[in-house]
C-alpha positions, 0 to 999 in steps of 0.5 A, spaced: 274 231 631 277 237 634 274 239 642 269 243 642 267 241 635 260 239 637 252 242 638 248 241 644 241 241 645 238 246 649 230 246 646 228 239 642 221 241 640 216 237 636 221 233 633 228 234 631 231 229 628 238 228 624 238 227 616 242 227 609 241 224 603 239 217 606 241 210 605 238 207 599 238 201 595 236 197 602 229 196 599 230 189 599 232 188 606 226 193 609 229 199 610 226 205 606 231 211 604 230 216 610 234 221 608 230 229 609 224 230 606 225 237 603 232 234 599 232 242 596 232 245 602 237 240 606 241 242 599 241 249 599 242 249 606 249 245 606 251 249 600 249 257 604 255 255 610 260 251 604 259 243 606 259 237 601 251 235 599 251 229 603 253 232 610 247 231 615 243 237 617 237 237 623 230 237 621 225 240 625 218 239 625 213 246 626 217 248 632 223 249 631 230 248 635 235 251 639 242 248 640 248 251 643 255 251 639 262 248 642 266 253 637 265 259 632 261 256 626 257 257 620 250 256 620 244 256 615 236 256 616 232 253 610 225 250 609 220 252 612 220 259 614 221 261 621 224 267 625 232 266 627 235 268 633 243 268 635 243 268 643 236 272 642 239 278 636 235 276 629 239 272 625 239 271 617 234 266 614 236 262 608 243 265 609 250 263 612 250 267 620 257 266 623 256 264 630 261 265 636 263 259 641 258 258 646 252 262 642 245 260 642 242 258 636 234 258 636 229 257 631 222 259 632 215 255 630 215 256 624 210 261 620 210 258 613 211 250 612 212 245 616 220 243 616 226 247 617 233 245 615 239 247 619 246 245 617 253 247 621 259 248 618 262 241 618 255 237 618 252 233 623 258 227 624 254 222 628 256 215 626 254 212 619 248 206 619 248 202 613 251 209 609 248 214 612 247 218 618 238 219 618 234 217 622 229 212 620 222 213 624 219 206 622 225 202 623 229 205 628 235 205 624 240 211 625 240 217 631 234 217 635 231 224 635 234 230 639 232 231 646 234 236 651 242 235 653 243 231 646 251 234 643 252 232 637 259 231 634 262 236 628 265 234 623 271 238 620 269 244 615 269 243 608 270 250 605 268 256 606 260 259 606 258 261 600 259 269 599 251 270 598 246 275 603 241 271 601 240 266 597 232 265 594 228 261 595 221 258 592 214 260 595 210 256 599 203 257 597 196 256 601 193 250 598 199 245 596 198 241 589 202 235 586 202 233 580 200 225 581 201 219 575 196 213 576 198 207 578 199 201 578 193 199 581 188 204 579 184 199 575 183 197 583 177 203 583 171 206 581 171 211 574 170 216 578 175 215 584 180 219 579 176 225 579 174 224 586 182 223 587 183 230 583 176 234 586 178 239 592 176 236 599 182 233 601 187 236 607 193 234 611 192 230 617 194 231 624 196 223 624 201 225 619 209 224 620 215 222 616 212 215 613 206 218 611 202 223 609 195 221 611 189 225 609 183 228 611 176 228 606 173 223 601 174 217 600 175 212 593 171 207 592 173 201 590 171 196 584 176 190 587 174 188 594 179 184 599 187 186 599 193 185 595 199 180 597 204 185 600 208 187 594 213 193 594 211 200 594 216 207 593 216 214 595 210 217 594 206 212 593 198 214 593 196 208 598 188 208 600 187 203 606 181 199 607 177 207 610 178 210 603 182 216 604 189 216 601 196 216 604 202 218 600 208 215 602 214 219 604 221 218 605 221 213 613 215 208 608 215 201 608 217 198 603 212 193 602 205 194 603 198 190 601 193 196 600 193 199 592 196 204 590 192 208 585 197 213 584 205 215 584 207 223 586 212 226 582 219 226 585 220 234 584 213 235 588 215 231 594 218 238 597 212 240 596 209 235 601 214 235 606 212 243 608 204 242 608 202 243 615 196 239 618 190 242 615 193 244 608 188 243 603 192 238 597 190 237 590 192 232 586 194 233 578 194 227 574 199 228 569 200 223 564 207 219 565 213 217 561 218 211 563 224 212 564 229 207 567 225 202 571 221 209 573 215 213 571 214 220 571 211 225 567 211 227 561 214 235 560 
């Protein structure tokens, strides 16, 4: 790594952590994906300022970051919308900003979503854990999250950025739906638990973070009393606790668990989960689903 290839951190906010593509296929031994919870966002990021899909980016949560740069580089802000500045001037939001050396990169509370995606010409070069270099909240594997006086390494760019002003992005709307396929233990509840699970009622909890998605509203009644023995459960499971209200699993889950699972997420809606803030309303679509491989998913 060339001197001066690095970023510091002058403003850590609420959480900030590094993520990639995460480290999968280490279910068996208890370690979840990880990776960026917003895979698209984190993609386009990557591609705005000419790196590799797997470089690492920095995920923030709600209020931003700021990061000071060692050398001139590119930089890119995607996700969740929120102003950008460079040493206290606007800068461009999901667009390649060239950054001069020692310039301050700052990335205000967001205004629409709840994580943004920042990614540096280079990519985040912190040291590989078990091939990647996420942080795990849950098991603590990978960097810990970003704190004040943090310099993190650089790697050597890859390519040029991409010739765009500005690339375009999806909407993010004021009520979130997902698409949700029943599963494999629905039978576990009422008939009409999955009429409640698709009613209106339900909103992002506060206690939310990376592992999960805890909601707020009513809660599923169930037909089978008691607990399951612990058994496997993946990404976007729809786990409903002894309470009652669901949790859908996110990318720092467990990888076992001994609560029901009455529903599996779409993988193309998780995004859409990543940017829904404390108290966004969420509705559940049950879609029909159609396996594929040892997965399931909905029909198109």
């Amino acid at each position: 790594m060339s001197t001066g290839r690095f970023v510091e951190v002058v403003r850590s906010g609420a959480l900030s952590t590094v993520q990639d593509l995460g480290r999968p296929g280490h279910a068996h031994l208890g370690v979840p994906r990880s990776g960026a919870l917003d895979l698209p966002a984190h993609l386009l990021a990557n591609r705005l300022v000419g790196n590799p899909a797997d470089a690492a980016t920095i995920e923030t949560t709600i209020t931003g970051v700021s990061l000071r740069v060692g050398q001139a580089a590119t930089v890119a802000v995607t996700g969740a919308w929120a102003p950008v500045t460079v040493d206290g001037r606007p800068a461009g939001w999901s667009a390649p900003v060239s950054v001069p050396a020692g310039a301050r990169v700052d990335v205000a509370t967001a205004k629409r979503g709840l994580r943004s995606y920042l990614a540096f010409s280079g990519g985040i070069a912190v040291a590989p854990v078990l091939g990647s270099r996420s942080t795990d909240l849950l098991s603590g594997l990978g960097p810990a999250p970003l704190a004040v006086g943090d310099r993190l390494p650089l790697g050597e760019v890859a390519g040029p950025p991409a010739p765009v002003d500005v690339a375009p992005t999806g909407t993010l709307t004021e009520e979130t739906t997902l698409r949700v396929v029943l599963g494999p233990r629905a039978d576990w509840f009422t008939d009409d638990a999955p009429g409640i699970l698709a009613g209106p009622g339900y909103r992002v909890s506060t206690l939310s973070n990376r592992v999960g998605m805890r909601l707020e509203g009513p809660a599923l009644p169930r037909r089978i009393g008691g607990e399951l023995r612990s058994e496997g459960v993946v990404l976007g499971a729809v786990q409903v606790p002894a309470a009652g209200t669901p949790v859908i699993f996110l990318a720092d889950h467990p990888t076992m668990g001994g609560y029901p699972v009455i529903g599996v997420v779409h993988p193309d809606d998780l995004p859409l989960a990543a940017q829904a803030a404390p108290g966004t309303p969420i509705r559940f679509r049950i879609v029909e689903g159609v396996r594929r491989g040892p997965f399931l998913y909905r029909k198109r």
